[in-house]
C-alpha positions, 0 to 999 in steps of 0.5 A, a space after each residue: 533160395 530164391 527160383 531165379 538163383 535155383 534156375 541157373 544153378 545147374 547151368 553155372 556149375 558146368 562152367 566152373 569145375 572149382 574142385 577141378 581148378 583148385 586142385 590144380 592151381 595148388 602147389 607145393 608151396 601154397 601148401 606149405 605157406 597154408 601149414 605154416 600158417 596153421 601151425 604158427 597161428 595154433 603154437 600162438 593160441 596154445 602159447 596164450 591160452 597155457 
């Protein structure tokens, strides 16, 4: 990468805690709308590809 984005990476990343944000800004549904999706979008592949 280029020095100037290495430079700043270290200041950057104590600003924004992302593991921490997205691990709270997670809920029960979110969750259950991201599996859904999964399994619709899998049982569709497996429908076409058999």
């Amino acid at each position: 990468m280029p020095p100037h984005v290495l430079a700043r990476a270290n200041e950057i990343e104590p600003m924004a805690p992302w593991r921490k944000r997205l691990a709270m800004g997670l809920s029960r549904q979110d969750l259950e709308t991201v599996a859904a999706t999964y399994t619709a979008g899998f049982l569709a592949t497996i429908t076409f590809i058999a």
